[in-house]
MARMI-131570 format. One line per 10 residues: for each residue x, z, y of N, C-alpha, C, O. Coordinates in steps of 0.02 Angstrom, whole numbers, plus 50000, padded with zeros to 5 digits. Example, Ala and Ser with C-alpha at 12.3 -4.5 7.8 and 13.67 -1.06 7.14 Angstrom:
% MARMI-131570
50660:50390:49716:50615:50390:49775:50660:50390:49835:50712:50423:49834  50642:50354:49888:50684:50357:49947:50645:50394:50002:50670:50402:50057
END
This chain:
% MARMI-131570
56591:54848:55802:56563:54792:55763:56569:54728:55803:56534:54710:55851  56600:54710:55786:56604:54615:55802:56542:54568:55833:56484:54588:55827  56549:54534:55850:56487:54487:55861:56495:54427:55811:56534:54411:55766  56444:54407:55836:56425:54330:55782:56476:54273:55816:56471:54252:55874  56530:54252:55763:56556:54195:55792:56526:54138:55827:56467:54129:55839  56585:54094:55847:56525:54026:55880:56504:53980:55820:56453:53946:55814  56573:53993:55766:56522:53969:55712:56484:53980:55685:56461:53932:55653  56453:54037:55676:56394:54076:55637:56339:54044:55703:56296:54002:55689  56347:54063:55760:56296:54048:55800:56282:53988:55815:56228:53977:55842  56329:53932:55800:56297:53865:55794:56254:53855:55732:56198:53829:55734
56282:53878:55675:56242:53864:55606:56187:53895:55616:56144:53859:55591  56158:53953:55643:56105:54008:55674:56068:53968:55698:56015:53966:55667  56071:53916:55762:56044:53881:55802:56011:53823:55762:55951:53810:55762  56070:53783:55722:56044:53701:55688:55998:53748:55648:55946:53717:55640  55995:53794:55625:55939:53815:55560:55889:53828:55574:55855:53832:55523  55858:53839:55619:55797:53870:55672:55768:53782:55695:55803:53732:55703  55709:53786:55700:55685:53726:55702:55678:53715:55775:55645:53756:55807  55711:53655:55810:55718:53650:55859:55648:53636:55914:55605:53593:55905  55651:53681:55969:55614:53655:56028:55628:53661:56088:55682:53684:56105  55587:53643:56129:55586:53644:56216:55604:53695:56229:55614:53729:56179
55614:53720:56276:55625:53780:56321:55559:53783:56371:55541:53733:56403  55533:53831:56373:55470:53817:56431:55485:53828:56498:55443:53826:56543  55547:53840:56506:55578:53879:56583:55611:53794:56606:55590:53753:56647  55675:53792:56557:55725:53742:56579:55723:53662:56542:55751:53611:56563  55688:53670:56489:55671:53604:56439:55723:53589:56394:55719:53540:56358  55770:53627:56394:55830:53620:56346:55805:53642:56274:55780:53697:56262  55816:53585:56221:55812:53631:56137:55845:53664:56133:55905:53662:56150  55790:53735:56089:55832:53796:56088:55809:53828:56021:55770:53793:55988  55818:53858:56007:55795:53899:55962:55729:53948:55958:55704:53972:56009  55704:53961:55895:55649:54023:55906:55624:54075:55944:55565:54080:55963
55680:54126:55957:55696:54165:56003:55699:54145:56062:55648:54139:56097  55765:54130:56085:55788:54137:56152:55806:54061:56190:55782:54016:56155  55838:54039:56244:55848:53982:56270:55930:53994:56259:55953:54051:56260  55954:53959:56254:56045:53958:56249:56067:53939:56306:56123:53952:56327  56028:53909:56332:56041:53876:56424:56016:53937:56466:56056:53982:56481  55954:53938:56484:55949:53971:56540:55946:54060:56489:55930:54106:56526  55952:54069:56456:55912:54132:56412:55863:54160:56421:55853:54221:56420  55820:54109:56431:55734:54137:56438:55715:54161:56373:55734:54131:56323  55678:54214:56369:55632:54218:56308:55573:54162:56278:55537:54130:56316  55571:54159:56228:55531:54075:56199:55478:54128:56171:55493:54183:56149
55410:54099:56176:55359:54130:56143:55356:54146:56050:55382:54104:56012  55339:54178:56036:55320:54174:55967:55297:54140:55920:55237:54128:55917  55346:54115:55872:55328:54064:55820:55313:54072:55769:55348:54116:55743  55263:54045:55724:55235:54040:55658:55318:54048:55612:55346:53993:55619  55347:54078:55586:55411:54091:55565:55433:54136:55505:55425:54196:55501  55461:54097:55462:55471:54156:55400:55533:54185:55438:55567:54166:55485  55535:54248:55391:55608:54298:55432:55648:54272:55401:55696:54302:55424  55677:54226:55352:55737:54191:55328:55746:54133:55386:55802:54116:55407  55695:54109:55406:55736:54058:55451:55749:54097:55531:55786:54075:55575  55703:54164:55534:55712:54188:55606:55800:54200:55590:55828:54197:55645
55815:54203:55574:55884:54219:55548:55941:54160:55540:56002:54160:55538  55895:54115:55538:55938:54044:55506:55984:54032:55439:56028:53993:55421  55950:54083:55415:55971:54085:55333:55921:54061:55288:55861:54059:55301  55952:54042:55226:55920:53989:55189:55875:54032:55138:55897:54086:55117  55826:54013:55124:55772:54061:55075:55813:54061:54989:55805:54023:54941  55859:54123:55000:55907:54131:54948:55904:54200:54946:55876:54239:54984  55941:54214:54889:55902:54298:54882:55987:54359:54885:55994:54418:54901  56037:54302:54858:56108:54332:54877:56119:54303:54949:56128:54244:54965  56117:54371:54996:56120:54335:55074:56197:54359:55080:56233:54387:55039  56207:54339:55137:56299:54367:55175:56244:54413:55216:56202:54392:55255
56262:54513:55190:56222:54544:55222:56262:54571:55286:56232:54604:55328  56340:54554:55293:56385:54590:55363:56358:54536:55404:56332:54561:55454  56352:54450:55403:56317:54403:55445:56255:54416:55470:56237:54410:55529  56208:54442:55404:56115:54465:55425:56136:54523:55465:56108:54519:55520  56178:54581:55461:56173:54637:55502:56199:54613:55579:56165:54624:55630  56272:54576:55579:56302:54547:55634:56235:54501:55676:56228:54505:55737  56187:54458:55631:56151:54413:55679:56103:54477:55724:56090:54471:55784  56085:54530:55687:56007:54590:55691:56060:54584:55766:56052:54540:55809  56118:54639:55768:56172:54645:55826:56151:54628:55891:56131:54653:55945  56164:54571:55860:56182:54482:55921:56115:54497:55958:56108:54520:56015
56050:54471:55900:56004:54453:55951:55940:54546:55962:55888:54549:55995  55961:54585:55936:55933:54626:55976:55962:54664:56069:55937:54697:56114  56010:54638:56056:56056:54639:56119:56017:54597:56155:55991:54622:56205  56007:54538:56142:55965:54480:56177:55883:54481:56191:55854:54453:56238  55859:54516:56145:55779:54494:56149:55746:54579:56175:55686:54590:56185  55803:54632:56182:55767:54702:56210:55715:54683:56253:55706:54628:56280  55681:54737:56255:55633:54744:56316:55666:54756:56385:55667:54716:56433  55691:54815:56382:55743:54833:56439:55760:54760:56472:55738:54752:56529  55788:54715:56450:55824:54646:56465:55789:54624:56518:55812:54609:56574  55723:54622:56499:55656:54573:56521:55613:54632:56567:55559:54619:56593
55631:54666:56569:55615:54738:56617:55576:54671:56709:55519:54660:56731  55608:54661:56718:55589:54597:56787:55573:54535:56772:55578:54485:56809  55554:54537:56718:55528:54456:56700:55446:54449:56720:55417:54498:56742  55425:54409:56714:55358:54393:56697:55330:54434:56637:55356:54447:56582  55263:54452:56668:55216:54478:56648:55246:54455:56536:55271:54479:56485  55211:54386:56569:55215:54344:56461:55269:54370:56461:55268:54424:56431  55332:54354:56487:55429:54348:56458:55408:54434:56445:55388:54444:56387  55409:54471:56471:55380:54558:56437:55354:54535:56381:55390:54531:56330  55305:54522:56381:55273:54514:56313:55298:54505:56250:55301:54539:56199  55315:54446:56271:55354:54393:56219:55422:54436:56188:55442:54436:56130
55455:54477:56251:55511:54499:56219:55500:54558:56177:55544:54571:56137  55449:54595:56182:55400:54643:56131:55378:54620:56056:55362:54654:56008  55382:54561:56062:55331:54543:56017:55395:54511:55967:55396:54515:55905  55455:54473:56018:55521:54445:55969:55540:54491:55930:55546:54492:55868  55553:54543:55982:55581:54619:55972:55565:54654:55891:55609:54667:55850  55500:54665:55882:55452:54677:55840:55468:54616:55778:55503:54642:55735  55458:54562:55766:55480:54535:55713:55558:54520:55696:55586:54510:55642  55578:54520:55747:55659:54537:55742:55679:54595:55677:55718:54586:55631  55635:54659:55693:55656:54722:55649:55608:54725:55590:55617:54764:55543  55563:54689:55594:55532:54692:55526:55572:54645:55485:55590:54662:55429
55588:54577:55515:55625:54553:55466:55702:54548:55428:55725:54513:55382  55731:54606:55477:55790:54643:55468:55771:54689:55393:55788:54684:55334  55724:54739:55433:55714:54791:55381:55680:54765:55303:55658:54807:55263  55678:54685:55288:55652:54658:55244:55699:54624:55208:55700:54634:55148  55738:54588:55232:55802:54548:55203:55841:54594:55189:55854:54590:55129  55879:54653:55221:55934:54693:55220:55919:54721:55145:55966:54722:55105  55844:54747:55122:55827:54774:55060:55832:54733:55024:55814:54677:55043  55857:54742:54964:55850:54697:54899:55784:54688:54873:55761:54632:54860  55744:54756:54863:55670:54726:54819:55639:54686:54881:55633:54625:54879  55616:54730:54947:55582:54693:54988:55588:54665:55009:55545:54644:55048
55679:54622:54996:55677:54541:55021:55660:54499:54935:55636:54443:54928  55672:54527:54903:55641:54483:54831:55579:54460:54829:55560:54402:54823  55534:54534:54837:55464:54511:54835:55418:54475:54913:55357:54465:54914  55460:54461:54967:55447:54433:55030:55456:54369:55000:55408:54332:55003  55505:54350:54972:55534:54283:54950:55480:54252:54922:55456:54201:54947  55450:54287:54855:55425:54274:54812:55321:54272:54833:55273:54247:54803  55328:54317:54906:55239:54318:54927:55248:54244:54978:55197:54224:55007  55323:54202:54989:55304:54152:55022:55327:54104:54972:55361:54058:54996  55318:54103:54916:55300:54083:54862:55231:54083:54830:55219:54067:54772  55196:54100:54867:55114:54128:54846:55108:54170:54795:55053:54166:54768
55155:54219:54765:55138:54265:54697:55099:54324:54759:55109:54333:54819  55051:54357:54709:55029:54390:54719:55046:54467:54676:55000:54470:54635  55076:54508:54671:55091:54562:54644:55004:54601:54605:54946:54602:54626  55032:54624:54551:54994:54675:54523:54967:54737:54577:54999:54752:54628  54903:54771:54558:54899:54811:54601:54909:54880:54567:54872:54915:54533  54980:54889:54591:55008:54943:54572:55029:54987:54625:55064:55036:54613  55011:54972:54679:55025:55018:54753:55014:55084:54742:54984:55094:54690  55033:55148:54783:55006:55206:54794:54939:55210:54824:54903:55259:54812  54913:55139:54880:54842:55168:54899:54792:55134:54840:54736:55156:54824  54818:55087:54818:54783:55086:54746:54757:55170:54713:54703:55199:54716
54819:55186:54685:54801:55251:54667:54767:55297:54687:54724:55328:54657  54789:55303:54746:54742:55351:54788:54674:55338:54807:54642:55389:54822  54641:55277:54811:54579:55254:54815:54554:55254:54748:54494:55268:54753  54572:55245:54683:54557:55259:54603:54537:55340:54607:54481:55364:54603  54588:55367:54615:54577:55452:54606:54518:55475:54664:54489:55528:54654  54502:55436:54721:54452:55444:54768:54395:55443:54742:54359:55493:54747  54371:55381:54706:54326:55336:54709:54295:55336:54626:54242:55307:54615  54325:55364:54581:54327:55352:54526:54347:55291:54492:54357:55300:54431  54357:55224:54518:54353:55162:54490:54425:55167:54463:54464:55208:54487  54445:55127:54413:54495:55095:54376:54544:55054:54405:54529:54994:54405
54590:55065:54426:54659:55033:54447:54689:54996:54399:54716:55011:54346  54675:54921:54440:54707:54865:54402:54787:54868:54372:54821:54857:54422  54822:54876:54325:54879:54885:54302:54881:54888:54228:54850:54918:54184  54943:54834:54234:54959:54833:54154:55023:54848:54127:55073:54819:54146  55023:54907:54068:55075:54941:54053:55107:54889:54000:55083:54860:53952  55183:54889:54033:55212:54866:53990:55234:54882:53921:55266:54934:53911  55216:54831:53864:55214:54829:53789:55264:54896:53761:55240:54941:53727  55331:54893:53779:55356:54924:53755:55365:55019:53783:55402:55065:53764  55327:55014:53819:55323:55071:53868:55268:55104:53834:55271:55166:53829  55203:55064:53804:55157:55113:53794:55165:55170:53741:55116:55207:53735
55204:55180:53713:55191:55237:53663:55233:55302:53700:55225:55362:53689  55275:55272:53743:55305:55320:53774:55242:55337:53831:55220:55394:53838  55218:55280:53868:55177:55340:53902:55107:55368:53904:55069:55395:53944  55109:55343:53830:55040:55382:53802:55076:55439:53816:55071:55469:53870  55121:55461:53760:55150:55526:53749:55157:55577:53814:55128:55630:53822  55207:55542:53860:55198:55554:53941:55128:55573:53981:55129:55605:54034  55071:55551:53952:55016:55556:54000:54995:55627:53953:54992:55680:53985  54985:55629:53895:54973:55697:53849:55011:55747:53895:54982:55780:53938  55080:55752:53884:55111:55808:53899:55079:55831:53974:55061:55890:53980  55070:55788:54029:55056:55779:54102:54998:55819:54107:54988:55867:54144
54956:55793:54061:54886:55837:54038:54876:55908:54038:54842:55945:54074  54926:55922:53978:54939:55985:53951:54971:56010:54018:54942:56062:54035  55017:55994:54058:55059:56032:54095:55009:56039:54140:55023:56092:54168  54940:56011:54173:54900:56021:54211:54847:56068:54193:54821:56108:54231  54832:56059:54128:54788:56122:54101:54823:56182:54113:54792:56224:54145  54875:56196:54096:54905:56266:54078:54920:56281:54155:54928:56341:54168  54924:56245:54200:54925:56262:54287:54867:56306:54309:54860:56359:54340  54823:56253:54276:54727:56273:54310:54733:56337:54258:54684:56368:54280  54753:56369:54217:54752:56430:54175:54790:56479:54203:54768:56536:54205  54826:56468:54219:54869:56521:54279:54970:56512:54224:55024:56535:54240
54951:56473:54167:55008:56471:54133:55073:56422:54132:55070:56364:54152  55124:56447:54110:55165:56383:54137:55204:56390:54055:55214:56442:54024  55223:56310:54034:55271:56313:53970:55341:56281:53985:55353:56221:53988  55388:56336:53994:55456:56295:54026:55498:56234:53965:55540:56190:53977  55466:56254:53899:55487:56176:53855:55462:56130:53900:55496:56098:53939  55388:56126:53893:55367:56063:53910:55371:56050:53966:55342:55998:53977  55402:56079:54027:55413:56048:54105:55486:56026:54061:55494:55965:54062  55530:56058:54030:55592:56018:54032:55580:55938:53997:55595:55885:54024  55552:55948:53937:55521:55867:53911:55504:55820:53970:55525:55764:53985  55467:55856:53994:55429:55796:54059:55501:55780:54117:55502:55730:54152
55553:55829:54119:55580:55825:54149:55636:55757:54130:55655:55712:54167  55650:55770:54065:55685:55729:54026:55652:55656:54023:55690:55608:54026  55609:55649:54019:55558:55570:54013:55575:55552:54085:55598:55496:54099  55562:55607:54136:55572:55567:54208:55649:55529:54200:55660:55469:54203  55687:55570:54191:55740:55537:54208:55768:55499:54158:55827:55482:54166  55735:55479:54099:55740:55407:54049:55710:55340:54106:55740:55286:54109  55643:55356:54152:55611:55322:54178:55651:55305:54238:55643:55249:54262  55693:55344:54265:55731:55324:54309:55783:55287:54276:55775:55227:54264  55829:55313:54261:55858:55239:54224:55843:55162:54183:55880:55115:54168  55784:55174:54176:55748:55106:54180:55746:55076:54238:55764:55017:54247
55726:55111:54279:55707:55084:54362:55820:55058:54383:55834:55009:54419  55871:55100:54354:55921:55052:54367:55917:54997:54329:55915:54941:54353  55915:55010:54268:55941:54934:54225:55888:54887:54262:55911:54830:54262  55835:54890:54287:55791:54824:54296:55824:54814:54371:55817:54755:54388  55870:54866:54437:55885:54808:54473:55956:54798:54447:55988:54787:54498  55993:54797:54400:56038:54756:54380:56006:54704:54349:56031:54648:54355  55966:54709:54323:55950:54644:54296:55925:54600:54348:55953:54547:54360  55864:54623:54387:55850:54598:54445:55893:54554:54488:55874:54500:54512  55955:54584:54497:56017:54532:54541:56036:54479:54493:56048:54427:54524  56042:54472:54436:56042:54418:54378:55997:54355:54408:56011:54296:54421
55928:54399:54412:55888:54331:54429:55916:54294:54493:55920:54232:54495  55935:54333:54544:55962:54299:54618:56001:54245:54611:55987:54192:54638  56050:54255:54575:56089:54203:54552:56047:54133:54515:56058:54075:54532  56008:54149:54474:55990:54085:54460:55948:54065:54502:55956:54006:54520  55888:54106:54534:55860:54069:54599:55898:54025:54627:55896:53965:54613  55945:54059:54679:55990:54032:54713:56025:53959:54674:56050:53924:54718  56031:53936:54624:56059:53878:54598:55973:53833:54580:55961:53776:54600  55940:53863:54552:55868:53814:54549:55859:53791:54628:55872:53732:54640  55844:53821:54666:55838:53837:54741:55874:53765:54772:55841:53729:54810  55944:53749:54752:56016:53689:54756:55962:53641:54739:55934:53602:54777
55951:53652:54666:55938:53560:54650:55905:53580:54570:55892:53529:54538  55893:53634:54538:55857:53649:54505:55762:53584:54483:55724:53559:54525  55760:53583:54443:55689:53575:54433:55622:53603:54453:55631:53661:54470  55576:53590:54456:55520:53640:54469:55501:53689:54431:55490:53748:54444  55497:53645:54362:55483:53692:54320:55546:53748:54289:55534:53796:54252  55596:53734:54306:55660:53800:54300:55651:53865:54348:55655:53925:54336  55631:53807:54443:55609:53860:54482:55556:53904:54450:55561:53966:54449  55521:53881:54432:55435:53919:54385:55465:53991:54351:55459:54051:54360  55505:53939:54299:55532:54025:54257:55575:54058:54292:55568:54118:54281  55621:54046:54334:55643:54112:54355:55606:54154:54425:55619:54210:54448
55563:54111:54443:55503:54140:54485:55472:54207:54438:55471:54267:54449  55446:54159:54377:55402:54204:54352:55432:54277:54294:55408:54328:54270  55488:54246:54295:55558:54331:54286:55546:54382:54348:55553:54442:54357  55530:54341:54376:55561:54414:54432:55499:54463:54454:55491:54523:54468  55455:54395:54449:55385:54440:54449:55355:54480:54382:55311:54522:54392  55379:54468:54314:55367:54523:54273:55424:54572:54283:55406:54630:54277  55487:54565:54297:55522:54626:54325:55484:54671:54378:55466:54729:54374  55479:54624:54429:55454:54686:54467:55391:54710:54485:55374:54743:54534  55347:54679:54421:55279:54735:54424:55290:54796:54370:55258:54849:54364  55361:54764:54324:55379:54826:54281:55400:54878:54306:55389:54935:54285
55436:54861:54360:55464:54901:54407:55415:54948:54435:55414:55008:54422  55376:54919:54473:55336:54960:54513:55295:55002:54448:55278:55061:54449  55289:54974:54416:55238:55032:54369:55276:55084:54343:55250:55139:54333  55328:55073:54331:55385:55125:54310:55383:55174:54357:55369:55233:54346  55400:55146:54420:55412:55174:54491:55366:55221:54502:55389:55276:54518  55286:55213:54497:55223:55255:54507:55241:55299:54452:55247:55356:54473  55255:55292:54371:55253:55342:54338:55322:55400:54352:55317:55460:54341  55382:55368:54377:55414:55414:54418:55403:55443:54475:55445:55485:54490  55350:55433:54520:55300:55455:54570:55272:55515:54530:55291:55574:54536  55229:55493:54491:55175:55534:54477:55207:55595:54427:55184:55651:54434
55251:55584:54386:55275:55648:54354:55334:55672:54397:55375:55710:54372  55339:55652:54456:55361:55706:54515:55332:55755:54553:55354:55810:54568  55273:55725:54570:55216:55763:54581:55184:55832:54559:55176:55887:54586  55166:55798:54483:55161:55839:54446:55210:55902:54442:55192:55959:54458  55280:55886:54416:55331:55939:54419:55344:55971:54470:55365:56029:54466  55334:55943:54528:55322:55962:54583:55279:56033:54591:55304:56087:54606  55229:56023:54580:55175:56057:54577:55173:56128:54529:55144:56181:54542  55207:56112:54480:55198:56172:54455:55275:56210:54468:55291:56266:54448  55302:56181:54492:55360:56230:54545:55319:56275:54625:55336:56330:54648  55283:56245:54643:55268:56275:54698:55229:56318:54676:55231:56373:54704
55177:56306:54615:55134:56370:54601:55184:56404:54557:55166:56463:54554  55232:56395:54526:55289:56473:54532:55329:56499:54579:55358:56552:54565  55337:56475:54630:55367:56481:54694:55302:56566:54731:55310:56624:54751  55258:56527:54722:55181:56568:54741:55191:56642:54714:55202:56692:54748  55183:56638:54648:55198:56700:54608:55222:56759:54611:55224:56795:54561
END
C-alpha cells in the first residue's frame, strides 16, 4: 500500500486548523509537528477534519484508508516509547481518536449519522440497550413504526407471539417458523433498498453542503434522518425475529 502523496499531505495539513508546535514553534497540524515530529496534544476536533476532509458524506475512501496508514505509522505508542511522560500520553490518546474516527468515516451509516449528530439531530431511541432496559424495567420504548410498515408488523408481532407460546408448550409449527422466516427476509431487503436510497441522499448533501440554501440543507438533513430511524427500526425487527427463530432452533437442537 502506497503512502499519502505530498499532495494529499499538503491538502491534509492546510485543512487541519493551524497551530504552534509546543517543542519547536513551527505551525503544524492537529496531530503531529511536520518539523521536529513531536506529538501535539489533543484537540477539540471533529474526525472529518482529523483527517482533513471536508464534512461530505461521498469521501475518497483509498485517501481516508491511505491517510489512517500515514498517520498511524506516526502517532504509535511504540514511536514515543522514550518520550516524555505527556508525548506518551498524548500519543495514546492521538492514537485512540485516530481509530475511532477511522472506524466511523470508513462506515457508511456511522459516518452518516456522525455527520448528522454534528449537526445536532438527535436519533430516535431505537438502540438495543433501549430494548433491553424496556424488557428489564417494564417501561415503554420510545419508537415510532413506520406508516406503511404497521400492518405488516402487527401481523409479524402475532405470529412472534404464537411462535413463543407454542415454545413455552413444548410445541413447534414448522409453517409458521417458515412465514416468520419469509417476513425476515422481506425486512432485510428493505434494510437494502433504504441504503441505496440512503447514498442518493449523499449526493445531494454534498452539493447543498457547495452552496446550497439552508433551508435545502434542512430537507435533505431531515431525509436522512427519517431514513435512518426507518432503518434502525427495521434493523431491531430483523434483530428480534432472529432471536426469536433463533430460539426455537436451539430448543429443537435440545430434543
Amino acid at each position: 500500500m502506497r503512502g499519502i502523496t505530498q499532495d494529499e499531505q499538503c491538502r491534509l495539513e492546510q485543512a487541519q486548523a493551524a497551530s504552534r508546535c509546543w517543542s519547536c514553534g513551527e505551525v503544524c497540524g492537529r496531530a503531529f509537528c511536520p518539523g521536529c515530529g513531536k506529538i501535539q496534544p489533543p484537540a477539540a476536533v471533529d474526525y472529518f477534519a482529523f483527517f482533513g476532509l471536508p464534512k461530505k458524506l461521498n469521501l475518497d475512501l483509498p485517501l481516508l484508508e491511505r491517510s489512517f496508514y500515514e498517520l498511524s505509522r506516526k502517532l504509535h505508542p511504540d514511536l514515543n516509547a522514550r518520550a516524555e511522560e505527556r508525548e506518551q500520553q498524548w500519543s495514546l490518546e492521538q492514537s485512540s481518536l485516530l481509530n475511532d474516527a477511522y472506524r466511523t468515516l470508513k462506515d457508511p451509516l456511522r459516518r452518516t449519522e456522525y455527520l448528522l449528530r454534528l449537526e445536532s439531530i438527535e436519533f430516535e431511541e431505537q438502540s438495543k440497550i433501549a430494548t433491553e432496559k424496556a424488557r428489564s424495567t417494564g417501561e415503554l420504548k420510545h419508537q415510532i413504526v413506520p406508516a406503511d410498515l404497521l400492518e405488516s408488523v402487527f401481523e409479524l408481532n402475532l405470529q412472534l407471539e404464537e411462535l413463543r407460546a407454542n415454545r413455552k408448550m413444548g410445541e413447534e409449527d414448522p409453517g409458521l417458523s417458515e412465514q416468520v422466516r419469509g417476513q425476515k427476509a422481506e425486512l432485510e431487503g428493505k434494510l437494502r433498498d433504504l441504503t441505496v436510497e440512503l447514498k442518493d441522499y449523499w449526493s445531494e448533501w454534498d452539493d447543498v453542503v457547495e452552496g446550497g440554501s439552508e433551508a435545502a440543507r434542512g430537507r435533505v438533513r431531515d431525509r436522512m434522518v427519517d431514513l435512518l430511524n426507518r432503518r434502525k427500526y427495521i434493523a431491531n425487527l430483523v434483530r428480534d425475529v432472529g432471536l426469536a427463530l433463533e430460539g426455537g432452533e436451539q430448543a429443537s437442537a435440545r430434543q
